[in-house]
TORKOL-4160 file (C-alpha; in steps of 0.2 Angstrom, whole numbers, padded with zeros to 4 digits, m for minus):
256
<pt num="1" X="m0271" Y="0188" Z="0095"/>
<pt num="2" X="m0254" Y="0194" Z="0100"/>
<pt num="3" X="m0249" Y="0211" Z="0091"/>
<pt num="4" X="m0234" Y="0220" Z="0094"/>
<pt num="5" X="m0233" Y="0237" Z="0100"/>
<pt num="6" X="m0216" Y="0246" Z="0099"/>
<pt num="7" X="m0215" Y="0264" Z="0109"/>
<pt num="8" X="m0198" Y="0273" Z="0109"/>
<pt num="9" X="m0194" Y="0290" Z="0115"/>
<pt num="10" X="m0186" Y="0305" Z="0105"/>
<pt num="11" X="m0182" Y="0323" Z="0110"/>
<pt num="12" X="m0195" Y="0322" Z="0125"/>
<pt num="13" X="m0209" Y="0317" Z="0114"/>
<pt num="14" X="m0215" Y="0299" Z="0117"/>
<pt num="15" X="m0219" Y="0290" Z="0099"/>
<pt num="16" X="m0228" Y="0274" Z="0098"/>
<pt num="17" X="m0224" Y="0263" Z="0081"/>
<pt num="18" X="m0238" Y="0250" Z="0078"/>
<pt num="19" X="m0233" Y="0237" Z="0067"/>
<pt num="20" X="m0215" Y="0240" Z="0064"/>
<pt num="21" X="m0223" Y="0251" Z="0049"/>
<pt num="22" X="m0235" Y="0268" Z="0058"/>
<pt num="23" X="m0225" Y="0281" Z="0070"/>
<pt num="24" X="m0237" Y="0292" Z="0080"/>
<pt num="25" X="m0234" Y="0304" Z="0092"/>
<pt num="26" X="m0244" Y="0300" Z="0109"/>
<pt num="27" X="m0248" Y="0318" Z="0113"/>
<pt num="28" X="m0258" Y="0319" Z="0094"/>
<pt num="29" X="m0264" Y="0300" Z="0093"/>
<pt num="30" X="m0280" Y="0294" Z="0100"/>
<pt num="31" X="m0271" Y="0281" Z="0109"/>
<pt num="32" X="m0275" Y="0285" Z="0128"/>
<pt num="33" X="m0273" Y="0269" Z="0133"/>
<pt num="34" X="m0253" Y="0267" Z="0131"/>
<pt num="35" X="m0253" Y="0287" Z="0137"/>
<pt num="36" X="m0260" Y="0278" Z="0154"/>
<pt num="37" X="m0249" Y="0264" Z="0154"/>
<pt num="38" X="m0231" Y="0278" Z="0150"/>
<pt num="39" X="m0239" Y="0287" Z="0167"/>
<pt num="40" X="m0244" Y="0269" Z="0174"/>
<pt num="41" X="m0226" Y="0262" Z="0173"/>
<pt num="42" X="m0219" Y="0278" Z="0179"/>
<pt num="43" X="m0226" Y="0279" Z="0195"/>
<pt num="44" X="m0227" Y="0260" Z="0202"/>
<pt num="45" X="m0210" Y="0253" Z="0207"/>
<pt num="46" X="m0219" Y="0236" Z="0206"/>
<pt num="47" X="m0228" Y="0238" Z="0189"/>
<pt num="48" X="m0212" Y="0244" Z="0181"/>
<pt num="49" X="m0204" Y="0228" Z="0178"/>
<pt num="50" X="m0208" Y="0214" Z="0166"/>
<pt num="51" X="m0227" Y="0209" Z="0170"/>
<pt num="52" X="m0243" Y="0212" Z="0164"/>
<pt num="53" X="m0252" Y="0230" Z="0163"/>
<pt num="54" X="m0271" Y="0232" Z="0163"/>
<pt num="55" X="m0277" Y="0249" Z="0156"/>
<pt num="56" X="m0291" Y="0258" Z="0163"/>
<pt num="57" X="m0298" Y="0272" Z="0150"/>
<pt num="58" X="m0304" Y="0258" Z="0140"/>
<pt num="59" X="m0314" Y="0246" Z="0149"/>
<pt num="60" X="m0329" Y="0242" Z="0147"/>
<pt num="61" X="m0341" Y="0230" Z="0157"/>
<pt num="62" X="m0327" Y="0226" Z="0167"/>
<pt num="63" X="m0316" Y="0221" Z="0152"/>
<pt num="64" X="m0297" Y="0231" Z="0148"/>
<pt num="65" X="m0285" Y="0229" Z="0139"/>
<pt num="66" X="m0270" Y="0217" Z="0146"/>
<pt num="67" X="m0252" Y="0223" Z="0139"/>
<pt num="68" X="m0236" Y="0212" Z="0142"/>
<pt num="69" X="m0219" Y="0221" Z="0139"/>
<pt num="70" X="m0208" Y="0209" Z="0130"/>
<pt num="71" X="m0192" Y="0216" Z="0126"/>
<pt num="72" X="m0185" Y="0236" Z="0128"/>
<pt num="73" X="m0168" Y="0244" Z="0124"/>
<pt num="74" X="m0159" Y="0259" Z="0131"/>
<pt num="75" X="m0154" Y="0273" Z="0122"/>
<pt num="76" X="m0137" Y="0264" Z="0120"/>
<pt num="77" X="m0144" Y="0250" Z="0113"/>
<pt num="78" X="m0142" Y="0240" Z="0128"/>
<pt num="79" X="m0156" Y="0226" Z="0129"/>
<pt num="80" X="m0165" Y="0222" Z="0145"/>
<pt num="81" X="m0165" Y="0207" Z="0153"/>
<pt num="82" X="m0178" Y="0198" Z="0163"/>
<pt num="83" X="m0176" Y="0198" Z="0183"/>
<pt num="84" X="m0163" Y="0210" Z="0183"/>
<pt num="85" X="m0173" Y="0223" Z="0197"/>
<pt num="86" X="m0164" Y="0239" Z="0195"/>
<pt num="87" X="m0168" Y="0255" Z="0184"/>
<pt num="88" X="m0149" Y="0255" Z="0178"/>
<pt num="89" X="m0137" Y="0246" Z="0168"/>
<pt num="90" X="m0129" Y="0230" Z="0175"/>
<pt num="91" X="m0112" Y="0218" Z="0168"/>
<pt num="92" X="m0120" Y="0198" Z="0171"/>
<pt num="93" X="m0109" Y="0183" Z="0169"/>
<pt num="94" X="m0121" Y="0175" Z="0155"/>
<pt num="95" X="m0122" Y="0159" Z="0148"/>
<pt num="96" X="m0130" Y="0148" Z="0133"/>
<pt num="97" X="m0147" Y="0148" Z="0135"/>
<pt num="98" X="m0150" Y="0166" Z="0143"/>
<pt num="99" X="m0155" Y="0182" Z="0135"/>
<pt num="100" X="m0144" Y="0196" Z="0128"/>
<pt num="101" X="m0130" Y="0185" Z="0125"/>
<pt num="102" X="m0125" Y="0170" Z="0111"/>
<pt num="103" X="m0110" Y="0158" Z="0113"/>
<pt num="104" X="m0096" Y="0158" Z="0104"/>
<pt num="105" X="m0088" Y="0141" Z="0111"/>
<pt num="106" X="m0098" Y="0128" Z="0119"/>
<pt num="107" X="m0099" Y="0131" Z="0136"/>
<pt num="108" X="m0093" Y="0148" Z="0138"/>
<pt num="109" X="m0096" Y="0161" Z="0152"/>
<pt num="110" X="m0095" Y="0179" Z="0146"/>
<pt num="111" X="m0098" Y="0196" Z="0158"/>
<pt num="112" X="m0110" Y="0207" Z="0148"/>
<pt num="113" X="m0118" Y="0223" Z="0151"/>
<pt num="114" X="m0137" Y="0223" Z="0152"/>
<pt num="115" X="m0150" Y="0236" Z="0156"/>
<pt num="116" X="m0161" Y="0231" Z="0172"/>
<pt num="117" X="m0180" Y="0228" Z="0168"/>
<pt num="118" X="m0185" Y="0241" Z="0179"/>
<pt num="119" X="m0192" Y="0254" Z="0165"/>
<pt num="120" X="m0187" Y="0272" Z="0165"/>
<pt num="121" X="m0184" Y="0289" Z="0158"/>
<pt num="122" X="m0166" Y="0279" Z="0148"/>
<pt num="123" X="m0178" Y="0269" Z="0139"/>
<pt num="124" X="m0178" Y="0270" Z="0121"/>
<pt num="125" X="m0190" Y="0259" Z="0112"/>
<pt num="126" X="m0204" Y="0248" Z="0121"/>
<pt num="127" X="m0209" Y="0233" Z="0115"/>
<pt num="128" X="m0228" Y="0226" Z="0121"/>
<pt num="129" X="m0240" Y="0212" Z="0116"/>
<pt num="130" X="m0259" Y="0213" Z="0119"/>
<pt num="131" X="m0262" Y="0197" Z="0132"/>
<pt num="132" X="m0281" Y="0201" Z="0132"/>
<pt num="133" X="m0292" Y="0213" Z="0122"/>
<pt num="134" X="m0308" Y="0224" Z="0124"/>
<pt num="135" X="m0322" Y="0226" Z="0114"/>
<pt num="136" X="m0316" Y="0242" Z="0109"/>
<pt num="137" X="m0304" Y="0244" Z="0094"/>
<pt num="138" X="m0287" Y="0253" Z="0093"/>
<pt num="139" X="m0286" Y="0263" Z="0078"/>
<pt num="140" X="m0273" Y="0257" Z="0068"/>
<pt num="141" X="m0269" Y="0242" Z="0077"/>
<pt num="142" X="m0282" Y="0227" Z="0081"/>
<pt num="143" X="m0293" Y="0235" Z="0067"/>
<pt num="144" X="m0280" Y="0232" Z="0053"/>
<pt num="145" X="m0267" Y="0219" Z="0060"/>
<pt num="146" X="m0268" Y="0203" Z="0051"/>
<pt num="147" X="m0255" Y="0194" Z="0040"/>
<pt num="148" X="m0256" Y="0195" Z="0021"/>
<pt num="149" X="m0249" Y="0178" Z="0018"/>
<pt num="150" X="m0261" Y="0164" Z="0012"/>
<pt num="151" X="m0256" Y="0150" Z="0022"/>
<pt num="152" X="m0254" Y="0163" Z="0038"/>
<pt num="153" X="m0272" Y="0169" Z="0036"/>
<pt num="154" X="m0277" Y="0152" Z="0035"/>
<pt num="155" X="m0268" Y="0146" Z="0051"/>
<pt num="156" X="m0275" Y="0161" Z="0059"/>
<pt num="157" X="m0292" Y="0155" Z="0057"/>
<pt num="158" X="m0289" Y="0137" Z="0056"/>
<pt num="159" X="m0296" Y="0134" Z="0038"/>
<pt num="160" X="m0292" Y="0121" Z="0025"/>
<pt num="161" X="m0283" Y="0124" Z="0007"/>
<pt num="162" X="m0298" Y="0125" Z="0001"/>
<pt num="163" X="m0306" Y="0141" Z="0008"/>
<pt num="164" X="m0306" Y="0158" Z="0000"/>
<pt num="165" X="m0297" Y="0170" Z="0013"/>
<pt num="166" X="m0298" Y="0184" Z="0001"/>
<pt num="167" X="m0318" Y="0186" Z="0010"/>
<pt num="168" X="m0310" Y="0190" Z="0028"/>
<pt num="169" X="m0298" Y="0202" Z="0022"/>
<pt num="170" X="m0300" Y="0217" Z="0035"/>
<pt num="171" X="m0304" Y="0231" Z="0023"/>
<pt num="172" X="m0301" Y="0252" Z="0026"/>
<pt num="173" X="m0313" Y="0266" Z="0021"/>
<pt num="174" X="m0305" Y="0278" Z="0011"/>
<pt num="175" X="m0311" Y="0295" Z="0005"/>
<pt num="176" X="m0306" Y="0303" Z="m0009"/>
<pt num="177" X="m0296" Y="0320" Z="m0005"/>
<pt num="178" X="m0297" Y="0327" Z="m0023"/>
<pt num="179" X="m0318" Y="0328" Z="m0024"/>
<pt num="180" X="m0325" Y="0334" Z="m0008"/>
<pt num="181" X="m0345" Y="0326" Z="m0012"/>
<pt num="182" X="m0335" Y="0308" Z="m0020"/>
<pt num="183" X="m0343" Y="0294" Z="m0011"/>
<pt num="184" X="m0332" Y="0283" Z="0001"/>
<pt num="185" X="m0323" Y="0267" Z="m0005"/>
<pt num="186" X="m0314" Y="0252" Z="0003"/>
<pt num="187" X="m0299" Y="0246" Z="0002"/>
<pt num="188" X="m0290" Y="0229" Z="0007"/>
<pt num="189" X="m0271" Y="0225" Z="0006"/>
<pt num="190" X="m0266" Y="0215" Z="m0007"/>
<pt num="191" X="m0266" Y="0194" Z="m0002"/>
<pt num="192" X="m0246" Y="0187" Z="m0006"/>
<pt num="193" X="m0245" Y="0169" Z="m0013"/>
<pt num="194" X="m0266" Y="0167" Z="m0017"/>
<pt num="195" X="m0269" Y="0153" Z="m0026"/>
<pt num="196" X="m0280" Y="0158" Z="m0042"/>
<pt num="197" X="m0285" Y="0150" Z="m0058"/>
<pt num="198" X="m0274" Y="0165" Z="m0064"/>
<pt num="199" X="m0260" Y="0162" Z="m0053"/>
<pt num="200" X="m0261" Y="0143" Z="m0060"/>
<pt num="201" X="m0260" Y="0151" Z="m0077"/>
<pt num="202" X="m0245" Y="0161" Z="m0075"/>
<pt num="203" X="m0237" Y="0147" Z="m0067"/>
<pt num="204" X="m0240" Y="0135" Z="m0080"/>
<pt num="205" X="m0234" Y="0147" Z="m0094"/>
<pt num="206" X="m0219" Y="0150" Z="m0088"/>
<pt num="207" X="m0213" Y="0131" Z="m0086"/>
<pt num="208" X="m0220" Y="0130" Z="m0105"/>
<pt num="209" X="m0209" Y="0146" Z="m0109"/>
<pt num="210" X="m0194" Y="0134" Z="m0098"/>
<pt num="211" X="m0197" Y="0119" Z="m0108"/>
<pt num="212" X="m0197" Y="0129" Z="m0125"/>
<pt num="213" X="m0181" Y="0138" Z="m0119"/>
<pt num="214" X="m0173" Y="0123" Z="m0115"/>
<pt num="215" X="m0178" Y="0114" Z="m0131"/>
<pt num="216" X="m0173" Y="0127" Z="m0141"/>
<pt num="217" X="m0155" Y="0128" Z="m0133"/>
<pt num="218" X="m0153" Y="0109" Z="m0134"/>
<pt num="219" X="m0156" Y="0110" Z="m0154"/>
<pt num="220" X="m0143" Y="0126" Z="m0153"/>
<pt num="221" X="m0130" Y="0114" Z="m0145"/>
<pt num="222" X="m0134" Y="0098" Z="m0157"/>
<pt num="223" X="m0132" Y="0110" Z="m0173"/>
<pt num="224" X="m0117" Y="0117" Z="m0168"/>
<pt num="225" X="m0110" Y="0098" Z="m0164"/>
<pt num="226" X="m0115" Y="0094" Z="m0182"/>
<pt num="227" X="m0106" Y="0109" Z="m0191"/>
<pt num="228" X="m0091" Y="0105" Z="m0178"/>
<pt num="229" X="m0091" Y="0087" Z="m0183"/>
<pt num="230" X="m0092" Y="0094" Z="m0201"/>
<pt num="231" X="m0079" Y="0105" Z="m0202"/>
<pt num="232" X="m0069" Y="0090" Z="m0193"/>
<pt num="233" X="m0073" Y="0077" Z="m0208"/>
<pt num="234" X="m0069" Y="0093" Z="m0222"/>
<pt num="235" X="m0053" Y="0099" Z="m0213"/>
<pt num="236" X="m0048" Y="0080" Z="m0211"/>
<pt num="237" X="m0052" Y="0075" Z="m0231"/>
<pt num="238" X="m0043" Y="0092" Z="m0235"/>
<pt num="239" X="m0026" Y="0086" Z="m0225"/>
<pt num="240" X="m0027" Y="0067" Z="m0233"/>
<pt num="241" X="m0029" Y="0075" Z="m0249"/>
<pt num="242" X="m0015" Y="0087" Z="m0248"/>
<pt num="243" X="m0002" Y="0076" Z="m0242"/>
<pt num="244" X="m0008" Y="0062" Z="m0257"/>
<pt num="245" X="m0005" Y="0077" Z="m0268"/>
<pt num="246" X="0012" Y="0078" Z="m0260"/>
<pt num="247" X="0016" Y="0061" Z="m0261"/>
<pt num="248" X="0013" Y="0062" Z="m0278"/>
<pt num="249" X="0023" Y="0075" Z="m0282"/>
<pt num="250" X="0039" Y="0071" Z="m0273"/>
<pt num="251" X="0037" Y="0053" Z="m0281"/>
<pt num="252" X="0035" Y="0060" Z="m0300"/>
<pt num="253" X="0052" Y="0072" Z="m0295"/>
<pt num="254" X="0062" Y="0057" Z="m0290"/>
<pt num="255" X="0057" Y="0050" Z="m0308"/>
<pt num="256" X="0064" Y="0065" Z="m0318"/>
């Protein structure tokens, strides 16, 4: 299970933001692990760079939690890049294929300024994946991480079409904050593109309300054709008539 982790710093104050969604502040937050990994990675040379970090506060039987850093940006949103063994900023001749930098023309070498991969006290925002989890839970994170799509939920556990993923939804405990003695409940985000007899019901009344609009504009157009065709036969009858009556006139003048 690969979640992403995303820790930036802001006035002094190291923040954590799980799930591109939560902020929490490290110094309030439960979440000693990453607190070990901020002193971890500010102490080793070694550990500082692009590799993978055990934490220590939460193993169990032998068992930690392995973080990878994947990506990270300075405070002048300069990205890092992966190799690049210094704590500062640095201009590489980059080419397709390499990080921090997109082509333009085929086969074009650009000089660009990257940040090293060497993490320090410039960084603004730290991005991590979990490479290996404990039995223990992070609140907030491996408890509730999981997509909400159908299909992903599906590929996630390697089920079929036909299974109900609405069973393995992770569910929250919620306690109401208006009545004191109110009994817990549970609560689950809400599945996106389930396939239900209701969902099938929806869909199928709506192409009917299609059809029916489509129908009902198709008889619009072929009575309007029908007056137009209408008016044409009246207006053309009217002109024949009118220039018989003419003809008759001018021919009864010429006999006077």
């Amino acid at each position: 299970m690969v979640c992403p982790i995303h820790l930036g710093f802001s006035y002094g104050l190291p923040l954590v933001n799980l799930n591109f969604d939560l902020v929490f502040d490290l110094v309030d937050a439960p979440l000693l692990i990453l607190t070990y990994l901020i002193f971890a990675a500010a102490t080793s040379t070694t550990q500082r760079s692009l590799k993978k970090f055990s934490e220590t506060p939460c193993a169990t039987n032998g068992k930690a939690y392995i973080f990878r850093i994947t990506c990270s940006n300075d405070k002048h949103c300069f990205p890092i890049e992966q190799g690049a063994l210094i704590p500062d900023r640095v201009r590489l001749l980059l080419s397709d294929g390499q990080s921090c930098y997109r082509i333009r023309r085929t086969g074009e070498h650009r000089r660009k300024s990257v940040r090293g991969c060497i993490v320090g006290p410039d960084i603004a925002v730290l991005s991590f994946v979990i490479v290996r989890r404990c039995e223990n839970e992070i609140l907030g994170l491996t408890d509730t991480v999981l997509p909400k799509r159908a299909t992903k939920i599906s590929k996630f556990f390697n089920w079929n079409k036909e299974d109900d993923v609405r069973k393995y939804v992770v569910r929250r405990e919620v306690k109401s904050s208006k009545k004191e003695d109110a009994k817990p409940y549970t609560k689950a985000p809400e599945i996106q593109r389930l396939i239900t007899p209701l969902r099938l019901q929806r869909d199928h009344h709506l192409r009917s309300l299609k059809r029916r609009r489509l129908e009902h504009q198709k008889e619009q157009k072929a009575d309007a054709n029908l007056a137009k065709r209408v008016f044409e036969k009246k207006a053309k009858a009217a002109a024949v008539k009118a220039s018989h009556k003419a003809t008759t006139a001018s021919n009864i003048h010429a006999l006077l």
